[in-house]
Backbone as XML, in Angstrom:
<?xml version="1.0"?>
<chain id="A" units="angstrom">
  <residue number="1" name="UNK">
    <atom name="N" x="27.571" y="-24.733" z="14.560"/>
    <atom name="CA" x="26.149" y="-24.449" z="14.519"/>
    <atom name="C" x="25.579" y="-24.504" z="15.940"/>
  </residue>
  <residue number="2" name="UNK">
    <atom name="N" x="24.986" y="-23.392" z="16.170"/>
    <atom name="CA" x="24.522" y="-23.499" z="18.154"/>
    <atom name="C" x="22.726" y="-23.965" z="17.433"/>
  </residue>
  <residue number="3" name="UNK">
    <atom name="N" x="22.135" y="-24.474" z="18.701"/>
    <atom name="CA" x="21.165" y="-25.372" z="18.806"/>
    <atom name="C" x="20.226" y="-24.334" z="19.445"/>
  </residue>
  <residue number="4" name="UNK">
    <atom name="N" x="19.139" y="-23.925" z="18.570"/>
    <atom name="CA" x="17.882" y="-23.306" z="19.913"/>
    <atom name="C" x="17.666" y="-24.027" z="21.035"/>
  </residue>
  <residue number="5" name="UNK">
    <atom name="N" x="17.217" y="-23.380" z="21.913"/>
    <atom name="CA" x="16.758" y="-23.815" z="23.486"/>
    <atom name="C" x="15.388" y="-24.729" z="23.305"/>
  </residue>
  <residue number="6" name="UNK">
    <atom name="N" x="15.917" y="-25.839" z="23.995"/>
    <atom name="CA" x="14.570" y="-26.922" z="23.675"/>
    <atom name="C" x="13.237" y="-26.113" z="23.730"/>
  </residue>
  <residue number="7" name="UNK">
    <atom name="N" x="11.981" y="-26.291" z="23.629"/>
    <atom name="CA" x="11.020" y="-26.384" z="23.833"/>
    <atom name="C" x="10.856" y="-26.352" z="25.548"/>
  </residue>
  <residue number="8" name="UNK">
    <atom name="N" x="10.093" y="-25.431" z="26.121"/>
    <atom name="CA" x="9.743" y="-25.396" z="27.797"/>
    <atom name="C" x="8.842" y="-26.843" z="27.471"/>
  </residue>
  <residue number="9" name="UNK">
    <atom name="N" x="8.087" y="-27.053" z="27.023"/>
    <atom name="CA" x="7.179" y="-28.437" z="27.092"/>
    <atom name="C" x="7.392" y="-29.617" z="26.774"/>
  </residue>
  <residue number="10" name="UNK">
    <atom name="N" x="8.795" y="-29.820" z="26.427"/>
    <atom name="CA" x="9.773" y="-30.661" z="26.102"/>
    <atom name="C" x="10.259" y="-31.477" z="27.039"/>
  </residue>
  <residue number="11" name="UNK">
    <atom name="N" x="10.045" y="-32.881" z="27.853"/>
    <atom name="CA" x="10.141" y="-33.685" z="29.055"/>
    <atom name="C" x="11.457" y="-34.783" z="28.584"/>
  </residue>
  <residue number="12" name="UNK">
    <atom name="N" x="12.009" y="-35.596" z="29.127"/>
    <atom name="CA" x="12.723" y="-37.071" z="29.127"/>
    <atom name="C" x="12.983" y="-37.159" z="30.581"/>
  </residue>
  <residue number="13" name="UNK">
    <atom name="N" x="13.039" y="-38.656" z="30.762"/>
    <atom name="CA" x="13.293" y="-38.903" z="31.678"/>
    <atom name="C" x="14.690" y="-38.878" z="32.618"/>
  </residue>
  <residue number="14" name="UNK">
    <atom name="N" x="15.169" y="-38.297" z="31.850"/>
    <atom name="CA" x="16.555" y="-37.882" z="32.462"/>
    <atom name="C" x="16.328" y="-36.459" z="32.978"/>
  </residue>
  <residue number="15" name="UNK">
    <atom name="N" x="15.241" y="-35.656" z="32.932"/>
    <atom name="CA" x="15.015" y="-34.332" z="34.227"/>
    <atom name="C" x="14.667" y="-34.815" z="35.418"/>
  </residue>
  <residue number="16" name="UNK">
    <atom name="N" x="14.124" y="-36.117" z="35.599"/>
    <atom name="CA" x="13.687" y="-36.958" z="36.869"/>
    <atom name="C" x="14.928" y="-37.499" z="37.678"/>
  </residue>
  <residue number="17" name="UNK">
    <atom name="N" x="16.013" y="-37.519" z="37.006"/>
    <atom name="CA" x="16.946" y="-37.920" z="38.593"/>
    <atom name="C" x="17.017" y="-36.697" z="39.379"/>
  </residue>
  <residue number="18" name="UNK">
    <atom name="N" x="17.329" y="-37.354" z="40.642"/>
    <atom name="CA" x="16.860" y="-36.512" z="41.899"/>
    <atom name="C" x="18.397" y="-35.376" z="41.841"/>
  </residue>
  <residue number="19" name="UNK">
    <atom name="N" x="19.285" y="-35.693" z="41.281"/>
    <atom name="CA" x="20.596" y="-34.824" z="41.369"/>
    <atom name="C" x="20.234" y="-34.056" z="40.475"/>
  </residue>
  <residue number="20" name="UNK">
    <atom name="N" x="19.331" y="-34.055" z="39.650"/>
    <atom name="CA" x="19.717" y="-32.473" z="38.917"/>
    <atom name="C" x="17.912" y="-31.958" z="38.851"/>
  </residue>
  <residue number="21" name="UNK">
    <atom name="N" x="17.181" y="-32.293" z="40.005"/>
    <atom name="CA" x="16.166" y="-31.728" z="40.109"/>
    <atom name="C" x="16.234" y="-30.070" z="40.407"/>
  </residue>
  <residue number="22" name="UNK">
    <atom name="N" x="17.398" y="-29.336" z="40.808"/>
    <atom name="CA" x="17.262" y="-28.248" z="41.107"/>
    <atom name="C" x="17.680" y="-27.585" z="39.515"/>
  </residue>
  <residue number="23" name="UNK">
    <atom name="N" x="17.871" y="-28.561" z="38.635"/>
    <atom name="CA" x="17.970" y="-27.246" z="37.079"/>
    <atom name="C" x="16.739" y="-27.024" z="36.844"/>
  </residue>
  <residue number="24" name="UNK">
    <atom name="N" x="16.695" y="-25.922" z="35.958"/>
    <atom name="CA" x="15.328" y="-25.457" z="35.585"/>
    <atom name="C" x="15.287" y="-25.858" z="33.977"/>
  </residue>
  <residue number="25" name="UNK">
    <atom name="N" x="16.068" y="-26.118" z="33.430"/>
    <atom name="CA" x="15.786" y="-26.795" z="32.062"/>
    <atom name="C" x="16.788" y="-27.730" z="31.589"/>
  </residue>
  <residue number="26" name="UNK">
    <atom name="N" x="16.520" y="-28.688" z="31.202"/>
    <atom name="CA" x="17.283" y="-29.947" z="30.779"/>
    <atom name="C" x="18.693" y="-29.519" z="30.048"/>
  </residue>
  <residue number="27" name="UNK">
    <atom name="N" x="19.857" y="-30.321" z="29.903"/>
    <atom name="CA" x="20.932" y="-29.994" z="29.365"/>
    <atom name="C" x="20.466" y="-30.438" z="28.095"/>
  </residue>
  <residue number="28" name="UNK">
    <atom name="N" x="20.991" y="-29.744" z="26.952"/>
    <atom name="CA" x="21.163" y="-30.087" z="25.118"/>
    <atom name="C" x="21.478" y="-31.842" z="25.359"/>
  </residue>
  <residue number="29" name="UNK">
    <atom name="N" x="22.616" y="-32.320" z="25.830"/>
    <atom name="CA" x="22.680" y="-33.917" z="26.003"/>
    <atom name="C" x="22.178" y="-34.452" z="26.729"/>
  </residue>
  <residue number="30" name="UNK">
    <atom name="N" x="20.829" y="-34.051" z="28.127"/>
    <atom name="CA" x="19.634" y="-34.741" z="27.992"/>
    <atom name="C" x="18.479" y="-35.071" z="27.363"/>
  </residue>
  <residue number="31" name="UNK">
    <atom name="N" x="18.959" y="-34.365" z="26.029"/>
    <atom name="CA" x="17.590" y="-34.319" z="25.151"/>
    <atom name="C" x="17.780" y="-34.631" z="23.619"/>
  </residue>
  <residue number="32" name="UNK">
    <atom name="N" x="19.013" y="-35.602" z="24.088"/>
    <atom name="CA" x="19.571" y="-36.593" z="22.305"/>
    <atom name="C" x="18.555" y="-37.217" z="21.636"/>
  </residue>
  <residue number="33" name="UNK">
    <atom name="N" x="18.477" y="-37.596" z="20.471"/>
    <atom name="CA" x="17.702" y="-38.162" z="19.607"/>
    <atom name="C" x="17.071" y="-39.523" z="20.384"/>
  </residue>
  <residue number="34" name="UNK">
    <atom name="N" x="17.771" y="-40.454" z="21.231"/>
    <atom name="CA" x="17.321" y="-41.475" z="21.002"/>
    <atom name="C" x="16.848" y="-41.707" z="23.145"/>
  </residue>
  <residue number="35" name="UNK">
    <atom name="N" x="17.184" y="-40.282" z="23.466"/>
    <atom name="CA" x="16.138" y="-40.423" z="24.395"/>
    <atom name="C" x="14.851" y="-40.429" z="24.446"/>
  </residue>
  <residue number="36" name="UNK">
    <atom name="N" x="14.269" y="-41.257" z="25.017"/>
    <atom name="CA" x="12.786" y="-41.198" z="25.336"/>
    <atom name="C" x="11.942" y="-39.761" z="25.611"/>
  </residue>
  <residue number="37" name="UNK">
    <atom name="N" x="11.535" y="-38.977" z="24.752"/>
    <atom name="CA" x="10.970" y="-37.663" z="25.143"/>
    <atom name="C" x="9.336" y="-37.724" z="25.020"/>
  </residue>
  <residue number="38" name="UNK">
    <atom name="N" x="8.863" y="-36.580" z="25.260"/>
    <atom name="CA" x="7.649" y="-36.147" z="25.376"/>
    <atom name="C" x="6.953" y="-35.299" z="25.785"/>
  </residue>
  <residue number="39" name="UNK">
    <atom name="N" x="5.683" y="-34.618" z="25.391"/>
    <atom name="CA" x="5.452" y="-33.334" z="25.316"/>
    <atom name="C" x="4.432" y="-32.956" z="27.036"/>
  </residue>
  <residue number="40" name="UNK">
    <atom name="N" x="5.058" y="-32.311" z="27.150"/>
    <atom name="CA" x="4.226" y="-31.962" z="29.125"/>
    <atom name="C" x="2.984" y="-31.261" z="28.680"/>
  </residue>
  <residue number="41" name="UNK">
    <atom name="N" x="2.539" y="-31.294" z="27.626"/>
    <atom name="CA" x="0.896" y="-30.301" z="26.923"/>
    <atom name="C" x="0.149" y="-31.606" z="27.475"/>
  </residue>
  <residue number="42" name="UNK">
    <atom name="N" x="0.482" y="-32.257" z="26.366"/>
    <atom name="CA" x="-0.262" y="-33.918" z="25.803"/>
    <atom name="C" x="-0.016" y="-34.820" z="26.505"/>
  </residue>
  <residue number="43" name="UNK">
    <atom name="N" x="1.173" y="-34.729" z="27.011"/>
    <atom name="CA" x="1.808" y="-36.063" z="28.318"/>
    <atom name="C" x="1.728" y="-37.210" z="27.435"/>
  </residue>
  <residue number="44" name="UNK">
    <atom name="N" x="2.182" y="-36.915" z="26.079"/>
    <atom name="CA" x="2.543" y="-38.339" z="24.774"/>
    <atom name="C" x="3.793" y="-37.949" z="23.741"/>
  </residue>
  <residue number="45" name="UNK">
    <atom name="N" x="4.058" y="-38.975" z="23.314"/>
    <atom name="CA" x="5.083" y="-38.722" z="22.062"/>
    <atom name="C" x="4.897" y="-37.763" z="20.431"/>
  </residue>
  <residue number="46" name="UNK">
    <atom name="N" x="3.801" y="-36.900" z="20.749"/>
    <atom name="CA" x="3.125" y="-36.432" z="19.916"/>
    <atom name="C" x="2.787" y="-35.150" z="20.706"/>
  </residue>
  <residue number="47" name="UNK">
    <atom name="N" x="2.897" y="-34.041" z="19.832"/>
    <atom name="CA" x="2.886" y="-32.928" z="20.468"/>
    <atom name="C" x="1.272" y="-32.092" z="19.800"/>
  </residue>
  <residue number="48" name="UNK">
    <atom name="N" x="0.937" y="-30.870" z="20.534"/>
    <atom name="CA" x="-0.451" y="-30.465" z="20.162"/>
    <atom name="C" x="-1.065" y="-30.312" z="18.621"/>
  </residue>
  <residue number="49" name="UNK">
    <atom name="N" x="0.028" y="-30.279" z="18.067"/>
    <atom name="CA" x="0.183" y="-30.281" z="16.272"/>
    <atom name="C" x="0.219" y="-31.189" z="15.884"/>
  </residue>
  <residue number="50" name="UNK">
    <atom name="N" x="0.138" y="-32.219" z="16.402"/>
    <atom name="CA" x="-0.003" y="-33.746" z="16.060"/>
    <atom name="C" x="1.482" y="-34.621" z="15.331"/>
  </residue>
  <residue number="51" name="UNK">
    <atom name="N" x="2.749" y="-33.843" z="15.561"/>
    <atom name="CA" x="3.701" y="-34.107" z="15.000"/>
    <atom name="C" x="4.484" y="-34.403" z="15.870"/>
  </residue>
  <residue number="52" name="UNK">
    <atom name="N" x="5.411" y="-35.347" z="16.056"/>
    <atom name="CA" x="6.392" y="-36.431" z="16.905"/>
    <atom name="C" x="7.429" y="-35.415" z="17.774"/>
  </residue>
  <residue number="53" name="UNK">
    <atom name="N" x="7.518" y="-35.334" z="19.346"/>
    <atom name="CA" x="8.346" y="-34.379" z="19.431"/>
    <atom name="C" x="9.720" y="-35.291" z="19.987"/>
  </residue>
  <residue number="54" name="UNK">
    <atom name="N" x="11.067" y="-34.401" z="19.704"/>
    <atom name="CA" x="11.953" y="-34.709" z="19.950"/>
    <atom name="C" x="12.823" y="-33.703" z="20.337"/>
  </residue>
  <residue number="55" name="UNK">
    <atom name="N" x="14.131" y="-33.694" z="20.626"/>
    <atom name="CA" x="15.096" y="-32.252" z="20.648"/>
    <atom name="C" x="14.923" y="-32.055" z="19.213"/>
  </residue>
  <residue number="56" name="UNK">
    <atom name="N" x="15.387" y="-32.607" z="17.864"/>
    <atom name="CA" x="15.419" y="-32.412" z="16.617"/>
    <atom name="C" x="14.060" y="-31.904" z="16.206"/>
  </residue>
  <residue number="57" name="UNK">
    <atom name="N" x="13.181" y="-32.207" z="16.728"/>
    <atom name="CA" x="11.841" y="-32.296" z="16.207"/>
    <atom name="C" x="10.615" y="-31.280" z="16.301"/>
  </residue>
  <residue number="58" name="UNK">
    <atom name="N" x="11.584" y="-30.451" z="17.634"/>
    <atom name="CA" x="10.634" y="-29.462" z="18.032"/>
    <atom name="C" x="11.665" y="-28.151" z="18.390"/>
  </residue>
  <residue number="59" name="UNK">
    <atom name="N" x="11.157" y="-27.646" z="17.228"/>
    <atom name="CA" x="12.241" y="-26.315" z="16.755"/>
    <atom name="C" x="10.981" y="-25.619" z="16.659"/>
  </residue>
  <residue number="60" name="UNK">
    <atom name="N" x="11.789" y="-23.976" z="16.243"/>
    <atom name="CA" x="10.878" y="-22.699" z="16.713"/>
    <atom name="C" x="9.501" y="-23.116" z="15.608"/>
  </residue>
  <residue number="61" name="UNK">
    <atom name="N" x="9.889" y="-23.353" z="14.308"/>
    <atom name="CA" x="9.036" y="-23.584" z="13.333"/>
    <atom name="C" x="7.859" y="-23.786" z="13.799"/>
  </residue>
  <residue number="62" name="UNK">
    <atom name="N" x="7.555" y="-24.754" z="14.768"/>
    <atom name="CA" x="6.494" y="-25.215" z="15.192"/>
    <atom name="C" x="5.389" y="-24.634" z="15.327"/>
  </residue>
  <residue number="63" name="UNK">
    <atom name="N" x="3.836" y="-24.289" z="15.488"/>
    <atom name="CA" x="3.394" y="-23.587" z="16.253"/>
    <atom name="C" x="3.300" y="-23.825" z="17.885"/>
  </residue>
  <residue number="64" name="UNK">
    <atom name="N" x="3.401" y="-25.401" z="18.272"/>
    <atom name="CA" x="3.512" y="-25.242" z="19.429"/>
    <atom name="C" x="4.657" y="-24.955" z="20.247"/>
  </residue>
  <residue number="65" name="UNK">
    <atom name="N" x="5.689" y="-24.433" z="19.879"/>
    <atom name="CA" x="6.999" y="-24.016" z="20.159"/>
    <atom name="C" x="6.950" y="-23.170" z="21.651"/>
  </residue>
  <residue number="66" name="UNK">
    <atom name="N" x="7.675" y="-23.079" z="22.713"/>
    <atom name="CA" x="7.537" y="-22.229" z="22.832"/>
    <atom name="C" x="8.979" y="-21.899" z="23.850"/>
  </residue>
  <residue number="67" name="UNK">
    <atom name="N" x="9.717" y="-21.000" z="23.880"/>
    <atom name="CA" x="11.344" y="-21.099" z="24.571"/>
    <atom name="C" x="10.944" y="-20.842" z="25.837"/>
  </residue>
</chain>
């Protein structure tokens, strides 16, 4: 089963080390369930739809989705 492309508004703190500041979007295993994520709209654990974002959590379904 392949995985859609996170969410562009989709953050953890694992895009902040300085060695992989030159990717332009997080790897699928920086953005596991039980990392710390959050939405770069809202800058909280809760995304503009008012629903919890995660890699699992924020799929196309969404309306705030966006690849």
């Amino acid at each position: 089963m392949t995985q859609t492309p996170p969410c562009k508004f989709l953050r953890t703190k694992k895009m902040f080390i300085p060695a992989l500041t030159n990717e332009s979007a997080p790897a699928d295993d920086d953005l596991h369930e039980s990392a710390h994520c959050w939405c770069n709209r809202t800058l909280t654990e809760v995304g503009p739809d008012d629903e919890p974002v995660g890699r699992q959590a924020c799929h196309p379904s969404r309306t705030c989705f966006q690849e």
